[in-house]
Structures are given as structure tokens and as C-alpha cells.
N, C-alpha and C positions, 0 to 999 in steps of 0.2 A: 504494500500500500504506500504511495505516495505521500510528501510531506502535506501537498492539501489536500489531499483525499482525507487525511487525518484532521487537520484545521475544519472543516468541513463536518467532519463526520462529529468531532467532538461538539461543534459550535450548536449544532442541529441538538446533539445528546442536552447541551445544556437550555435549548429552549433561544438561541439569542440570534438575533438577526446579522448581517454582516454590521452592519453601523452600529450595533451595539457593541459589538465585539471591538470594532477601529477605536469608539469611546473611550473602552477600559483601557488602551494599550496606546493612546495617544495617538492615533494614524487616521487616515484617512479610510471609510468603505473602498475606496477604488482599489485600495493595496489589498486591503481582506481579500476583495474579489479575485485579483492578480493572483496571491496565493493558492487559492483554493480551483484557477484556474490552470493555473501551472506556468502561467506566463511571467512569472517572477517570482523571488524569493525573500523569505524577511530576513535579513541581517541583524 
């Protein structure tokens, strides 16, 4: 399983949308999306 296939999977597990998720973690939704798209990675 991929690293956003995991980002994804877990995000969904805990109930939260991509933009809540960028919220807690100081980023933008575009990057969550990025991640869990595979078209980029977080640092």
C-alpha cells in the first residue's frame, strides 16, 4: 500500500475531510489531495 493510499485510508478511518486534515497539520487541502493522489509527497 502506498504512502497515500495510507493518508487516505487512515483520514477516511478517522471521519475527516481533506481540509480538515490540511487544518490540523498547517497545509493547504491541495497538498492532502497531492498526497493521497500520488502526485506529490509531504516532507
Amino acid at each position: 500500500m502506498s504512502l497515500g493510499n495510507n493518508i487516505k485510508k487512515y483520514r477516511r478511518d478517522l471521519g475527516m475531510t481533506q481540509e480538515e486534515l490540511a487544518g490540523i497539520l498547517c497545509i493547504t487541502g491541495q497538498a492532502v489531495s497531492k498526497w493521497e493522489s500520488g502526485a506529490g509527497c509531504p516532507m
